[in-house]
C-alpha positions as CSV (number, residue, x, y, z in Angstrom):
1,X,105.3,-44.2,37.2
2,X,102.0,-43.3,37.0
3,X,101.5,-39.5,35.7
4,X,98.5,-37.7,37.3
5,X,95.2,-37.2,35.3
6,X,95.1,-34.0,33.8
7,X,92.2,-32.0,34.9
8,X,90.6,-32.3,30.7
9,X,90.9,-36.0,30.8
10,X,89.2,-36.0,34.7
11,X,86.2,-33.8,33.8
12,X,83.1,-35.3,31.9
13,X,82.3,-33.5,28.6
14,X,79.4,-31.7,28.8
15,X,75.9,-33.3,28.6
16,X,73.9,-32.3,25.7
17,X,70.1,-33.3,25.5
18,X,68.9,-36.6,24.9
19,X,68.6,-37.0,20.8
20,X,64.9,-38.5,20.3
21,X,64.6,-41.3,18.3
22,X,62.2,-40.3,15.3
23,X,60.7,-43.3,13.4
24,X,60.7,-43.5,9.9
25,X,56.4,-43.7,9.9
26,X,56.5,-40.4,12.6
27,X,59.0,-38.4,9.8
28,X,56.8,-39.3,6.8
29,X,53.8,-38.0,9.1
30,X,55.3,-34.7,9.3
31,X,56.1,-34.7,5.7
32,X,52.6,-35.1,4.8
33,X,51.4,-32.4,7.5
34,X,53.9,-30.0,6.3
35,X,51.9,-30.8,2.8
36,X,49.0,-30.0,3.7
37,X,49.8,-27.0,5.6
38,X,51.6,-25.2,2.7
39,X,48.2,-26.2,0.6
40,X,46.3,-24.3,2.3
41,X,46.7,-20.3,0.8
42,X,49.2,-18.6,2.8
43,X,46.5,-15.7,3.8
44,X,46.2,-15.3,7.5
45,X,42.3,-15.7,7.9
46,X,40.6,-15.3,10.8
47,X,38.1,-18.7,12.0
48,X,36.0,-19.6,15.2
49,X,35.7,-22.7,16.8
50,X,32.7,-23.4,18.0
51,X,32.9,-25.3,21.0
52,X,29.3,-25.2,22.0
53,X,26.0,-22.8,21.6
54,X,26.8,-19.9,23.7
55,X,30.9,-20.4,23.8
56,X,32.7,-19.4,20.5
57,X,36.8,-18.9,20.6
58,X,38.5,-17.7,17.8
59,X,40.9,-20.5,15.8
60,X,44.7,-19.6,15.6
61,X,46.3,-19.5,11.7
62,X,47.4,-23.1,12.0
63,X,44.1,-24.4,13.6
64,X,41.6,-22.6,10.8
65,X,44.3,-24.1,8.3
66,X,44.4,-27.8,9.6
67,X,40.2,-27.3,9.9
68,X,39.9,-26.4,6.1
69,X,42.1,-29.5,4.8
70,X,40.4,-31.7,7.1
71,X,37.0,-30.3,5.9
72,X,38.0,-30.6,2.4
73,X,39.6,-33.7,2.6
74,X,36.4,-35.3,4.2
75,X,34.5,-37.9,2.3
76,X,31.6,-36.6,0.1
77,X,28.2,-37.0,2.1
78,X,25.2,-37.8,-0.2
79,X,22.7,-34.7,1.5
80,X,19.9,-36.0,-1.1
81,X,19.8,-39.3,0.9
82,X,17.1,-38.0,3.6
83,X,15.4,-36.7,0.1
84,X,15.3,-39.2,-1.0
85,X,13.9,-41.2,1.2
86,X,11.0,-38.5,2.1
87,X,10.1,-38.6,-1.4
88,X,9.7,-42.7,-1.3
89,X,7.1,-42.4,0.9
90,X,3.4,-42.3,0.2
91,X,1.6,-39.3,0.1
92,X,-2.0,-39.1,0.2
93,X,-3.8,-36.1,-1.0
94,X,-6.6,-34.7,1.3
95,X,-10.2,-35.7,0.0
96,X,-12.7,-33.1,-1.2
97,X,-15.4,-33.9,0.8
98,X,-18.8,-31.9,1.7
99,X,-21.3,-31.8,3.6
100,X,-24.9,-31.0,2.7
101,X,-28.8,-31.6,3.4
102,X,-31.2,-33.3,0.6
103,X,-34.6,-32.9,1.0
104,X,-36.9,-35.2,-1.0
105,X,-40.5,-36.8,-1.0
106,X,-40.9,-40.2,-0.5
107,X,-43.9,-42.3,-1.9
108,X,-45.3,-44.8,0.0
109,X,-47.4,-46.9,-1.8
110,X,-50.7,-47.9,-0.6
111,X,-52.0,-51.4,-1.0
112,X,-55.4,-53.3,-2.0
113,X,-57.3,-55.7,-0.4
114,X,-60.9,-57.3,-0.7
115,X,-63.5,-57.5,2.0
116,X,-66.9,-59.2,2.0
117,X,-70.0,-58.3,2.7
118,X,-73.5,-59.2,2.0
119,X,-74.2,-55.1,2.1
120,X,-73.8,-55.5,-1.7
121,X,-75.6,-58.6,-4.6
122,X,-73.2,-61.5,-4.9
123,X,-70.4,-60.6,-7.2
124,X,-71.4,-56.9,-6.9
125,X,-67.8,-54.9,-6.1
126,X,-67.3,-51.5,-4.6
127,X,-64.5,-49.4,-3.2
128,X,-65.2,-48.8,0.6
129,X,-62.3,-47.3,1.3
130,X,-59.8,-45.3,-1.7
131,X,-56.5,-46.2,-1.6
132,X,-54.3,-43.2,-0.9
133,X,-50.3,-43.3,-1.6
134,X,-48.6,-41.4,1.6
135,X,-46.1,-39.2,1.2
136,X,-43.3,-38.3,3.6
137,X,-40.9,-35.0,3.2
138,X,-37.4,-36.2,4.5
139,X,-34.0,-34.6,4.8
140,X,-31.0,-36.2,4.8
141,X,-27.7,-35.4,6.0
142,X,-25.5,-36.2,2.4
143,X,-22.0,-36.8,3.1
144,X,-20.2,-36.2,-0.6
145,X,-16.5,-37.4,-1.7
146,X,-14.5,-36.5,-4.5
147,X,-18.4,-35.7,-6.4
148,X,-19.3,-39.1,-5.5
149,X,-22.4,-39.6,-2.2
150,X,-20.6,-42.0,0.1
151,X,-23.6,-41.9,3.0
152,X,-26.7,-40.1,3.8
153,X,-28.1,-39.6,6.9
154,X,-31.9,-39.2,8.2
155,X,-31.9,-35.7,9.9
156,X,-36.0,-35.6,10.0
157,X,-38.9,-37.0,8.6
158,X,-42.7,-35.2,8.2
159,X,-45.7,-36.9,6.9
160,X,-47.4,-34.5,4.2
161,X,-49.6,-37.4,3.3
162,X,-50.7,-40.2,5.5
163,X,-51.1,-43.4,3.4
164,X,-54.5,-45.1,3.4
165,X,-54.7,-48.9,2.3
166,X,-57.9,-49.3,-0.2
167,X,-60.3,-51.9,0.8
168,X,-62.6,-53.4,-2.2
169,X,-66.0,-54.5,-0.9
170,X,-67.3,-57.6,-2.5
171,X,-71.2,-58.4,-2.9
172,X,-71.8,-62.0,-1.0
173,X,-75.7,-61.2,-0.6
174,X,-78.7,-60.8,-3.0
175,X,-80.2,-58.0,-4.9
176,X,-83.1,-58.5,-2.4
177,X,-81.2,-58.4,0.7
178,X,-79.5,-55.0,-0.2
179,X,-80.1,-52.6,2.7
180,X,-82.9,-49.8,2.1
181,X,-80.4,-46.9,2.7
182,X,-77.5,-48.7,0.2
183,X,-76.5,-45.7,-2.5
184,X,-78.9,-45.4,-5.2
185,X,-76.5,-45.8,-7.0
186,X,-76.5,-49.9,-6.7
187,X,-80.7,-49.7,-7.3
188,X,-81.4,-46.8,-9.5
189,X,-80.4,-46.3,-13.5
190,X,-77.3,-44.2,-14.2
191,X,-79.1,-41.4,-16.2
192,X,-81.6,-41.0,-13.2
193,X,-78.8,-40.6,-10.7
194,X,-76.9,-38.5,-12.7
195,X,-79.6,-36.1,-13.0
196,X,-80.4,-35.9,-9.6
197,X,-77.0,-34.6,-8.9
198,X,-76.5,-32.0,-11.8
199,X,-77.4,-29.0,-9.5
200,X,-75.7,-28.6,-5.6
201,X,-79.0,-28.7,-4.1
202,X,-80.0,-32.6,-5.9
203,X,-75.9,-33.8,-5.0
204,X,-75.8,-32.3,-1.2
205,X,-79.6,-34.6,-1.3
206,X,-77.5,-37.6,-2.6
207,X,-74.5,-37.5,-0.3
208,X,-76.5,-36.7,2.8
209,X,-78.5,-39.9,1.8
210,X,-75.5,-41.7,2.0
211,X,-73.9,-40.7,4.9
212,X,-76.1,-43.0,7.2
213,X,-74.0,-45.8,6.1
214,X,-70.7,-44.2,7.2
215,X,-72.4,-43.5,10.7
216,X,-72.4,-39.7,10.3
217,X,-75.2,-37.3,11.5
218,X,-76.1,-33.5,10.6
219,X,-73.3,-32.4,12.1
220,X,-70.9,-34.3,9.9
221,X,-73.0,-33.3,6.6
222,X,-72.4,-29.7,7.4
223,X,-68.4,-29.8,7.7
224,X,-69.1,-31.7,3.6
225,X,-71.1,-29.1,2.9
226,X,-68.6,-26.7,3.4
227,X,-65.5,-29.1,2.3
228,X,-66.8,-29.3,-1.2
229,X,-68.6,-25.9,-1.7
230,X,-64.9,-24.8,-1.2
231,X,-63.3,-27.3,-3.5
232,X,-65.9,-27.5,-6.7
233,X,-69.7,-25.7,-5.5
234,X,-70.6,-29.1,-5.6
235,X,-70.6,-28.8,-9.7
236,X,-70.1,-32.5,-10.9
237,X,-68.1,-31.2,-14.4
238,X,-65.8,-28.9,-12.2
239,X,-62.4,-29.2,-13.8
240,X,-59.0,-27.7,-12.1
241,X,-57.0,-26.6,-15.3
242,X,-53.9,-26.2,-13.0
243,X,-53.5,-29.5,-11.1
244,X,-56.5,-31.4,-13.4
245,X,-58.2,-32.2,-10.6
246,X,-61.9,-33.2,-11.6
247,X,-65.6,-33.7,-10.2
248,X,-67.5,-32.6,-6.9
249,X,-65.1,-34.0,-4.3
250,X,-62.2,-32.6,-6.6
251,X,-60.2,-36.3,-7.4
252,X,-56.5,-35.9,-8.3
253,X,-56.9,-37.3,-10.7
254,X,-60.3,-37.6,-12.0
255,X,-59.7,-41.1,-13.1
256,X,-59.4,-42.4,-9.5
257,X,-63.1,-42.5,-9.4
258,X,-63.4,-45.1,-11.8
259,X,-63.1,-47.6,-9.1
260,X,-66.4,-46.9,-8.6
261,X,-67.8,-46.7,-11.7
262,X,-67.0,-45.8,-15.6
263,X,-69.0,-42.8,-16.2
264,X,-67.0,-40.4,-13.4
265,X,-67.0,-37.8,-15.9
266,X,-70.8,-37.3,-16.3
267,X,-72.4,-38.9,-12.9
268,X,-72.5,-37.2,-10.1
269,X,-73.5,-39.9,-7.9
270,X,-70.6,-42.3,-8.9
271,X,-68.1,-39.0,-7.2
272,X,-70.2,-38.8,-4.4
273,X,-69.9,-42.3,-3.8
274,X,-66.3,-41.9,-4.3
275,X,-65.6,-38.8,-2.5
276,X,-67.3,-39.9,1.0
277,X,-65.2,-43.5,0.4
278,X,-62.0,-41.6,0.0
279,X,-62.7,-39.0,3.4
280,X,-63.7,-42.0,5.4
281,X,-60.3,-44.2,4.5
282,X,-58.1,-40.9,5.1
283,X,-60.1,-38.5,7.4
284,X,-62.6,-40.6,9.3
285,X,-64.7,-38.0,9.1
286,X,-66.3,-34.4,7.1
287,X,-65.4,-32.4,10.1
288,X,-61.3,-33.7,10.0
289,X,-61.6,-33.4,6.1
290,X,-62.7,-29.8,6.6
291,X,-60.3,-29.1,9.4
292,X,-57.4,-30.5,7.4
293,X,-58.2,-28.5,4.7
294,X,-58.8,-25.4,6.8
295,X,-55.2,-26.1,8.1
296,X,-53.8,-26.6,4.4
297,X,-55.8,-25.2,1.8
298,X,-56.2,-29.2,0.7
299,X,-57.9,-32.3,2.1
């Protein structure tokens, strides 16, 4: 006979909740970050997560604790790497440079050449025109560099002294064929010239003898009158003790005049030669000596 079921053995015992299944690796996960959570100093403390520039939240306990071992636990970063590396690269003081002006004067030398004429004996030399070095005031622009001048630069350039070749005449004629107004200084003995020029009256009579040759009238002889009453009073032994400029015309210095002869010192004739040589290479003329020199002081 079949006994009926008894109402325990009919009912299903009660469900309970699924057990998970927990692998070994998940249990020794926990283990490790219940470790590290009892590390960290049981304090509460409070911490921010910052979750972007203007949005801050505060951290809960187990958060800030997790954050700190994380943080601590993190591999060492080298912060002297980007040092480092600035420091490897070349660095270049600035230069000390400067900028200035120079102003110097700069000699340009004249030059000689010989001319012939039959104006003079054969063999016979004379000066016609005195050579004259020109001199130029120019300024530079001077770039400097660490005390050493790495350029210069032409910022102007004034000519305080215009350069005048000298041209040597030489005799090709003969002592008869001389020209009646030639200098007496070709013709006439040394002591007698020099005499005749010891006073200004006699040397304004030899230089205005001699002027005929250069092509200048009256009106040219009054402009050297006053040129070289102004630069000596016409006194043949007038000495500048400043500058040592010497003689009638004044030659800087004296010994210039020994191109046209030795005895510059005592003749008067031999620096009136000289003198109306040297205005008519540089000048051209009395009247531009005298205005130059009315302009400067100096001719």
């Amino acid at each position: 006979m079949t006994s009926s079921a008894s109402p325990a053995r009919g009912r299903r015992r009660a469900e309970k909740a699924p057990r998970s299944v927990i692998s070994p690796t998940m249990y020794r996960a926990g283990g490790v970050a219940a470790a590290l959570a009892l590390a960290v100093s049981g304090g509460a403390y409070a911490a921010v997560q910052v979750t972007g520039p203007d949005d801050a939240q505060p951290m809960t306990e187990s958060q800030a604790r997790l954050q700190d071992i994380a943080d601590t636990s993190a591999p060492d970063v080298d912060v002297s790497a980007p040092e480092a590396e600035e420091s490897s690269e070349l660095s270049v003081e600035g230069d000390q440079s400067s900028v200035t002006t120079v102003t110097e004067d700069v000699t340009d030398a004249h030059s000689s050449s010989q001319q012939e004429t039959d104006s003079l004996p054969q063999g016979q030399t004379q000066v016609g025109t005195a050579g004259v070095d020109g001199v130029s005031r120019v300024t530079y622009q001077v770039t400097m560099r660490d005390g050493q001048e790495v350029s210069r630069e032409v910022i102007s350039s004034v000519v305080v002294t215009q350069r005048v070749d000298e041209v040597v005449l030489v005799g090709t004629g003969t002592a008869a064929a001389a020209p009646a107004d030639a200098p007496a200084v070709s013709s006439a003995p040394a002591a007698q010239t020099a005499a005749a020029g010891t006073d200004a009256a006699s040397a304004q009579a030899v230089a205005r003898s001699m002027m005929g040759s250069y092509g200048w009238g009256d009106e040219q002889f009054s402009c050297l009158v006053s040129l070289w009453n102004r630069e000596s009073s016409w006194d043949y032994q007038a000495e500048n003790s400043s500058s040592g400029a010497y003689g009638i015309p004044q030659s800087l210095p004296g010994s210039k005049m020994g191109s046209v002869g030795a005895d510059w010192r005592t003749n008067p004739t031999t620096q009136i030669v000289w003198g109306l040589g040297y205005i008519s290479g540089r000048y051209g003329s009395p009247c531009s000596a005298w205005a130059h020199s009315e302009a400067t002081g100096w001719y």
